[in-house]
Every structure is written in C-alpha cells, then in structure tokens.
N, C-alpha and C positions, 0 to 999 in steps of 0.2 A: 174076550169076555172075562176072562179071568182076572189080568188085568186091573179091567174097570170094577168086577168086585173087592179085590184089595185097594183100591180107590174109593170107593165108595164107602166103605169099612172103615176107614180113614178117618174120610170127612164126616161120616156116623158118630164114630167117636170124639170130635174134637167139639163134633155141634151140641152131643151128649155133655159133655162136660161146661161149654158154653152155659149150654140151658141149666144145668145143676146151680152153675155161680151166680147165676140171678137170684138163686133163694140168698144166697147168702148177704150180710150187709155191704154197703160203698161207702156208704159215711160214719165216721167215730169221735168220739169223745172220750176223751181220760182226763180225769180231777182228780186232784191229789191235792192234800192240804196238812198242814203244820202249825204252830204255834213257836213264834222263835222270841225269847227274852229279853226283846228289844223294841225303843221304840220304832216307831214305825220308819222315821224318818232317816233311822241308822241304817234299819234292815234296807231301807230304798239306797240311801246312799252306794250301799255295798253290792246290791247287784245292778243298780245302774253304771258302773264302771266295769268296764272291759279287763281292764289288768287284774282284776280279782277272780275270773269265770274261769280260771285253769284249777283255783282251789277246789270249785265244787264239780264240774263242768264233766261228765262221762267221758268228753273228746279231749283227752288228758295223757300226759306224759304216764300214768299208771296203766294206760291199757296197749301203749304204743311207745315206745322207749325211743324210736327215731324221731319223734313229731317232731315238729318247728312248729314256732307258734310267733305272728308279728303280727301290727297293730295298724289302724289307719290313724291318722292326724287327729283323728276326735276319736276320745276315750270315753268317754262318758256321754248318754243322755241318746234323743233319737241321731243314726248315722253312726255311732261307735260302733266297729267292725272288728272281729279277729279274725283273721287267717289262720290257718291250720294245714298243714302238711305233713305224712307218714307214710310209712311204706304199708302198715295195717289199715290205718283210717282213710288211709287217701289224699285228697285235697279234700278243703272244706272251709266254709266261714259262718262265722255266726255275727248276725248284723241285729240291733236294735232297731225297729220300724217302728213305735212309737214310745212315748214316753211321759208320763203324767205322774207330777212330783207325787210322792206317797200313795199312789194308787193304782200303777199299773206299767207293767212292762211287758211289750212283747216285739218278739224277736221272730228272727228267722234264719233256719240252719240249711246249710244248701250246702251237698258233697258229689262229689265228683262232677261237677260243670255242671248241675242240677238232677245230677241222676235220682237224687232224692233231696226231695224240698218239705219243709216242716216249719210251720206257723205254731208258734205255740207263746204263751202271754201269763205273766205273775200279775195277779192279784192281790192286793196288798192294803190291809186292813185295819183299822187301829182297834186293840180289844185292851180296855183299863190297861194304855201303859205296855202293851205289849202287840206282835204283829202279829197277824193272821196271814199267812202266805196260800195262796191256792195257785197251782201249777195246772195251765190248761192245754191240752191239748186237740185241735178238731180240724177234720179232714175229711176230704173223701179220696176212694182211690176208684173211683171212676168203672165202668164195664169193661177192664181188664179181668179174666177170669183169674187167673194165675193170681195178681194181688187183693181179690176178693178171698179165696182158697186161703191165702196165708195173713189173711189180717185180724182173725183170730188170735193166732200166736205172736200177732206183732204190738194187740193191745193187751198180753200178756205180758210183754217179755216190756214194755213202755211202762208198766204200771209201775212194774217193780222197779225200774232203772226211777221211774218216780219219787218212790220209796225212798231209796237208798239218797239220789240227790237230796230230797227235802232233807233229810236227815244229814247230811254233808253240810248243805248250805246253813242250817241252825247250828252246827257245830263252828264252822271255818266264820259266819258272821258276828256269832258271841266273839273268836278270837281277834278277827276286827276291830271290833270296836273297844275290848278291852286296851288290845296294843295302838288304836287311837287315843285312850283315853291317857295313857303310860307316856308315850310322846306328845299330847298334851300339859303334859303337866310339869315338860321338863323346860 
C-alpha cells in the first residue's frame, strides 16, 4: 500500500504539472525590426548569400572558437546551405527555403540532427532609399510541458539575440556594400 501511495504521488505530481503547462502558451511570435542605410536591393543581396551569415550570424566563431563552417554547391538564393560544427554549438545548418528578390527571405536552422528546428524569415522593405528589415520568428512547441514552462525565457532570451543581430547585420551590410563599392571602382 505504501508503495502504491508513493506511486500515485508520483503520477499526482507529473499530471499536476501537465495540467499547469496548458495554461501556459505552444505557439510564439518574435518581430524585430531595423532600418539599415541601404538600398534594399544591397541589403537583399547581402543576406541572400551564405558566405556573409558568419559576419552576423549568433552561430559564429565568436561564441565557439572550434566551429567549422562549409558550404553547399549553391550560395546564394533558395537551397544555399551552411554547415556548422563545434564542440559548444554542436552540428548545425542553416538552409534558405525560400527566396524572393527584395522581399523576403526565410530560412531554417536545424542543430543536432533536428533536436531543435527553427523557421524564421526577413522581411525586407523598401523606405525612401533605404531598407526596412523585420526579423520573424513563429512556432509552436507543441503539448510538451517542459518546453511550454521554458518558452518564456526562450522568447526572451530570442528577442534580444534579435536585437543584437539586427544591429550586427546593419552594421557588417553597410561594410559590404561600402567594400563592394571600393572593389567596384578599381
């Protein structure tokens, strides 16, 4: 009998906590947006290619000093893929799944053989001469309690990694395009 009451206690508790995560949200949205001092077609150019996404990119040599990073056959546009491997970040890639000239880009990051999979898409806007970037991110995590409980703190801690990218990417594509325009001209 006793037993079966530390059993039951158990299952008390796991179904208590079950029933609690349903209050909380499954599905999210984060938007983040910038203004970067270019046209728009520059700003497109520059995160539509692969070989540029370690300049702004959080999954970078700055947070993991072992990474490797290689490429697929196609750099640029929908199907441009980078690979990613480190002993902190893991395996990982980040693939383009679509692509619309001056308008939109979204991608998808998948690390450790899908252990965590993320759709997320730039929007990209023309304002007098200049771009409008909005960084989207939406998902659901499904009636897992555990990832209900912590996703909270995970469209916290996403905002700000938001943040900081937007502000990477309008800094590293001004340099872009200036050092396009220098090699241009020579």
């Amino acid at each position: 009998m006793k037993l079966f009451n530390i059993f039951a206690g158990i299952m008390g508790f796991f179904g208590l906590v079950f029933l609690i995560s349903r209050f909380f949200p499954h599905s999210y949205k984060i938007e983040k947006s910038t203004t970067i001092n270019l046209p728009v077609e520059q700003t497109y150019a520059y995160l539509n290619d692969m070989k540029y996404w370690n300049d702004w990119s959080p999954w970078n040599k700055s947070i993991d000093s072992t990474m490797v990073v290689f490429y697929s056959q196609i750099k640029t546009g929908k199907g441009a893929t980078q690979y990613f491997r480190g002993n902190l970040v893991g395996n990982g890639r980040f693939k383009i799944t679509e692509s619309i000239p001056n308008e939109k880009i979204q991608f998808h990051l998948s690390l450790n053989g899908g252990e965590l999979a993320i759709y997320q898409t730039f929007y990209l806007k023309n304002i007098g001469g200049q771009t409008q970037l909005n960084w989207v991110d939406t998902g659901d995590v499904g009636n897992n309690p555990i990832y209900r409980f912590m996703l909270p703190s995970r469209i916290s801690s996403q905002e700000q990694g938001f943040e900081e990218g937007l502000k990477t990417i309008k800094e590293a594509a001004v340099s872009y395009a200036k050092a396009s325009a220098t090699e241009g001209k020579r």
